[in-house]
C-alpha positions in Angstrom: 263.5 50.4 350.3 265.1 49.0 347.5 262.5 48.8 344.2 263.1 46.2 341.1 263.6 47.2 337.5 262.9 45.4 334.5 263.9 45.4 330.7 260.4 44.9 328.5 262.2 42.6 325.6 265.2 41.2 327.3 263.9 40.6 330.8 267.8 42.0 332.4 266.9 43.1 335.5 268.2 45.1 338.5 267.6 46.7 341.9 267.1 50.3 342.3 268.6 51.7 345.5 266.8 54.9 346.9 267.8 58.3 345.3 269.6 55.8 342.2 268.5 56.4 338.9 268.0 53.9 336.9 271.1 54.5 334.9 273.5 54.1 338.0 271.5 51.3 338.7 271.8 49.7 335.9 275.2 50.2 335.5 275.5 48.8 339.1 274.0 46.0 337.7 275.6 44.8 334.6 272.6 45.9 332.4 273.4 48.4 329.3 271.2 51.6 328.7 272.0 54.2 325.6 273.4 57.2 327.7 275.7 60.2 326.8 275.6 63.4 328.6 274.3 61.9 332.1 272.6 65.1 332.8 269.6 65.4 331.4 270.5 67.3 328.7 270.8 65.2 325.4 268.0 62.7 325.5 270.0 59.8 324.5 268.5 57.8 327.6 265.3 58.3 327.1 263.1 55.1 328.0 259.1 54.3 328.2 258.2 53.0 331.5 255.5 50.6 331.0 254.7 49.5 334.5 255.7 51.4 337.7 256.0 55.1 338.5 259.2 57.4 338.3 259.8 60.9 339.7 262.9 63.7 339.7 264.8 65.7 342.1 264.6 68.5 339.4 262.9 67.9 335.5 265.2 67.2 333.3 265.8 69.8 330.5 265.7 67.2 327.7 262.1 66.0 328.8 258.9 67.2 328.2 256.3 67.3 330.3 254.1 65.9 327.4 256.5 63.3 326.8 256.4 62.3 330.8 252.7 62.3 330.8 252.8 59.6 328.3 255.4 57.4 329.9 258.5 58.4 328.9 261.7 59.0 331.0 264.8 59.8 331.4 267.3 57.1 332.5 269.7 59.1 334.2 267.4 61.0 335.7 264.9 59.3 336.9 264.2 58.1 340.1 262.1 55.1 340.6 259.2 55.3 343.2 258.1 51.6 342.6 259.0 48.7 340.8 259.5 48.9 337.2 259.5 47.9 333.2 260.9 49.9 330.9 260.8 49.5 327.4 264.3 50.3 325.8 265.0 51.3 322.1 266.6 48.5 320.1 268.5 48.8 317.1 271.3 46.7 315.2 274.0 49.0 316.6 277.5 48.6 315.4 279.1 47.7 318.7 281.6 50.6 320.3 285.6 49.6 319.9 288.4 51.8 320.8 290.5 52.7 318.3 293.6 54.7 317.9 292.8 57.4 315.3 295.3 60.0 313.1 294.7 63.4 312.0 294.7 64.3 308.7 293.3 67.8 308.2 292.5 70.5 310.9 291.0 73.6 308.9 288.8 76.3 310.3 285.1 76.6 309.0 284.5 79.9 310.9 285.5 82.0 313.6 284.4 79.2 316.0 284.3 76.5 314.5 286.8 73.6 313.2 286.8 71.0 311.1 288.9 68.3 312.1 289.2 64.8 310.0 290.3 61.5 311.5 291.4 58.2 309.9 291.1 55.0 311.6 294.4 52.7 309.9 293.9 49.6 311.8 290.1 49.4 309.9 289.5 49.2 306.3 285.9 50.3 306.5 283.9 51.8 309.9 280.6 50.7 310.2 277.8 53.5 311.9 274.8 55.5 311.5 274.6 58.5 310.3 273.8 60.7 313.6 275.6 58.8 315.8 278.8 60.1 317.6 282.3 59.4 319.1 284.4 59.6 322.4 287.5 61.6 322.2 289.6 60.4 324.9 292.0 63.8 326.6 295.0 62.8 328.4 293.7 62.7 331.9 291.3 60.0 331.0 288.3 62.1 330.4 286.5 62.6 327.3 284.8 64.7 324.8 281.8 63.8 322.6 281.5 64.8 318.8 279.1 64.0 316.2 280.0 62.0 312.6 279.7 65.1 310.2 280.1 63.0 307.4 278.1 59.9 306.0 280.6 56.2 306.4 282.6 56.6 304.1 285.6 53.9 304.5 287.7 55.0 307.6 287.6 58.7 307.3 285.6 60.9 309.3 284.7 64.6 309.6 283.7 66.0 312.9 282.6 70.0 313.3 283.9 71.0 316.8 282.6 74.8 318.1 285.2 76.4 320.5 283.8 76.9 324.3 285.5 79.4 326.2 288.0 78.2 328.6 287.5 74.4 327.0 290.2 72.5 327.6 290.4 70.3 324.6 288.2 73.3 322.2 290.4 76.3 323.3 294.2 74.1 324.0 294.5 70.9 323.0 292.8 71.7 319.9 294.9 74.0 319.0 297.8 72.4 319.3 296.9 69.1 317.3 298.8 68.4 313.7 298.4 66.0 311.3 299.5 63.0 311.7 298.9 62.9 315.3 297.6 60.0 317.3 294.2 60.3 319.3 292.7 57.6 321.4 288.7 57.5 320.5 285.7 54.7 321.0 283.2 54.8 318.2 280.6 54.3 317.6 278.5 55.8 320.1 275.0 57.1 320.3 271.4 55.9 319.7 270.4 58.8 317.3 270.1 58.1 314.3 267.3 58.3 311.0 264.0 56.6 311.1 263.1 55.1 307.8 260.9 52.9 309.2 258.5 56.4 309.8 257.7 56.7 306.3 256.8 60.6 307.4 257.7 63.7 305.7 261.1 65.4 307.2 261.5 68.0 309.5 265.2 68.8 310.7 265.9 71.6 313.0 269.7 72.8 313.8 271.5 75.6 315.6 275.4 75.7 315.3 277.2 72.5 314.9 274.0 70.4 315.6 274.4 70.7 312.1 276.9 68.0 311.9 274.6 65.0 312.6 271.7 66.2 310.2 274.7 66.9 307.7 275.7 62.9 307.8 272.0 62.0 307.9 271.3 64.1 304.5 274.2 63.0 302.7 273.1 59.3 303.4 269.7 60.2 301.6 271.4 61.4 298.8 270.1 60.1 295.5 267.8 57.8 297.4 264.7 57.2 295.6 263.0 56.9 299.2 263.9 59.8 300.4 260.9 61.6 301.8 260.4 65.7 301.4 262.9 67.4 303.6 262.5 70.8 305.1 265.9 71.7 307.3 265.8 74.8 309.1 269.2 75.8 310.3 270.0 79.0 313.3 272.7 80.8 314.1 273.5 84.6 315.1 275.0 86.2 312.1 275.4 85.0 308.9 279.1 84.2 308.9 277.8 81.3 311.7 276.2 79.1 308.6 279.2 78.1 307.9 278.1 75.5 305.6 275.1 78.0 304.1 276.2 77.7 300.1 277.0 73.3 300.3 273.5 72.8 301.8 272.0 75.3 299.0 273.2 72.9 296.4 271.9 69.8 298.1 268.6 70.2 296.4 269.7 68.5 293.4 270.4 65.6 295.0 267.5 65.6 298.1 263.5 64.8 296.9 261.7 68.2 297.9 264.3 69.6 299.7 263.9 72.8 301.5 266.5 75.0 303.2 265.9 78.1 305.8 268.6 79.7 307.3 267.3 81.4 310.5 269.5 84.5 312.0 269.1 85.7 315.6 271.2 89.1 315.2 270.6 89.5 312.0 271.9 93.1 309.9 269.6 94.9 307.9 271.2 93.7 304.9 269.1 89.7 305.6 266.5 89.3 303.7 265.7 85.4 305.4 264.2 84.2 308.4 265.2 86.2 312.5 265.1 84.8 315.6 264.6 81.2 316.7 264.5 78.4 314.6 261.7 77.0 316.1 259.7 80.2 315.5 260.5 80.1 312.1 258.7 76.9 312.0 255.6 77.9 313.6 255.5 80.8 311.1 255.9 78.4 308.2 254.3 75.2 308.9 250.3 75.3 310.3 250.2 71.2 311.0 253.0 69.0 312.9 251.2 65.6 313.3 252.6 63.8 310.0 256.7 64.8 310.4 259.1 62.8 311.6 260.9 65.9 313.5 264.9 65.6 314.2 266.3 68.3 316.3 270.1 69.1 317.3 271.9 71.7 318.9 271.7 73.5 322.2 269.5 71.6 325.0 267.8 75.1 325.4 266.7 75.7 321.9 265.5 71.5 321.8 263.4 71.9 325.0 261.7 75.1 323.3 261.3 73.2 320.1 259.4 70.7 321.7 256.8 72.7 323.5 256.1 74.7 320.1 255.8 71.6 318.3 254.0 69.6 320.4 251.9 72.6 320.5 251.2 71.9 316.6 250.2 68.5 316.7 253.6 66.9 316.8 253.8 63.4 317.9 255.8 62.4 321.0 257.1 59.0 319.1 258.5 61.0 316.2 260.3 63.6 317.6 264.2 62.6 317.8 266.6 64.9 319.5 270.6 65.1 320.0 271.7 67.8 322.3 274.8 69.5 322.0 277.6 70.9 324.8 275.0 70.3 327.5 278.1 69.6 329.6 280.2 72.5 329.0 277.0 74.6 330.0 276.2 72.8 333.2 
């Protein structure tokens, strides 16, 4: 049997056919939910259900079992068992456009990783937040997401795109981009963003280009006498990986109480910083969770670990912000 599903603030509703989730449904029925990945992997679609019960052919990576236990879902996941509300995060969103945007720099900023800048001609100013991301649009239709690397800044943009082996666009089309080229791409995208409204001291948590995001968020804060205390833990496996190690060294002048910890996983002998996981490194440096406003980015993997250590010190469920990265190349 078919079961109903309900908006909390703007009443849209829609019918949930067995084994739909409430995305497809949703989308079957005209209503709009923040999604990305559609796998499980990001959290972008992540709901409270208020009323009602939801269950899953297989837990989704990007949830917690702590999380679920206190209402939360994930939309494109989660199968409804009865009728439902869900309460949907609202924010004044810029609203998505497509645009046609041009290359003007492609530059490498490590082995695996390039920096490639876009201009948007036909806008004189782009309007996002810091943290959200775009749609690159590939010839056969399909697309790639990619974070903003770089805090609005008229109608330029920076993105940091890691190569995946055997990735179409990452490993060939990539490649084979100039400046001055033409790419189709919808922006902006994305429901990740920075809370002010927490008023919580700052925990940021990256590996590889999950840096990007928290790189646009910091550089937003800049010089902003409200900026809370900042403590950004960034992983990667060697050294040459933090590609952006000395720029974020010299943010401190311009970040209230910022602290920086790189975090090596195959570290030499010659690194005198933090080894292993980020989230690790954490737990070694910080005893209490329960007053941070905690934003992590990166691989789904290292995000689903993070939030089992730090819900584990005293983290809260409703301050914990995640963006998860490639989760569709790896599935």
């Amino acid at each position: 049997m078919a079961f109903s599903a309900r908006v909390l603030d703007s009443q849209d509703a829609f019918d949930v056919q067995p084994g739909e989730t409430l995305l497809a449904a949703a989308k079957r029925g005209g209503v709009r939910l923040p999604h990305a990945c559609t796998l499980g992997g990001c959290g972008t679609c992540r709901v409270k259900v208020t009323e009602g019960r939801v269950r899953y052919d297989g837990f989704p990576l990007a949830l917690s079992r702590e999380e679920a236990a206190q209402g939360y879902a994930l939309a494109c996941q989660a199968l409804a068992e009865t009728d439902v509300v869900i309460d949907v995060p609202r924010v004044d969103f810029a609203q998505p456009m497509h645009q046609m945007a041009m290359v003007t720099d492609i530059a490498p900023l490590c082995d695996d990783v390039t920096r490639l800048q876009l201009v948007l001609p036909d806008l004189g100013a782009l309007s996002y937040r810091p943290g959200q991301h775009m749609n690159l649009t590939l010839p056969d239709g399909t697309h790639r997401s990619f974070s903003m690397a770089s805090a609005p800044n008229g109608n330029e943009i920076d993105f940091h795109i890691r190569r995946i082996r055997g990735g179409r666009f990452t490993e060939k089309l990539l490649g084979e981009m100039q400046a001055g080229d033409m790419v189709d791409v919808e922006i902006p995208l994305g429901t990740f963003r920075y809370h002010d409204e927490d008023y919580r001291e700052i925990l940021m948590v990256a590996t590889g280009t999950g840096i990007s995001p928290l790189k646009c968020i910091l550089e937003s804060l800049m010089d902003d006498p409200d900026c809370p205390p900042v403590s950004l833990y960034w992983g990667g496996r060697r050294a040459e990986n933090l590609y952006l190690d000395a720029d974020i060294r010299s943010w401190a002048d311009r970040l209230y109480e910022f602290k920086y910890h790189p975090v090596l996983s195959c570290a030499d002998g010659g690194w005198a910083g933090h080894r292993g996981h980020v989230q690790e490194a954490v737990k070694r440096d910080i005893a209490d969770l329960s007053e941070h406003s905690i934003y992590l980015c990166g691989s789904p993997a290292m995000i689903h670990d993070a939030k089992e250590v730090f819900l584990g010190m005293g983290a809260s469920v409703d301050h914990i912000y995640t963006d998860g990265f490639n989760f569709q190349h790896s599935a």
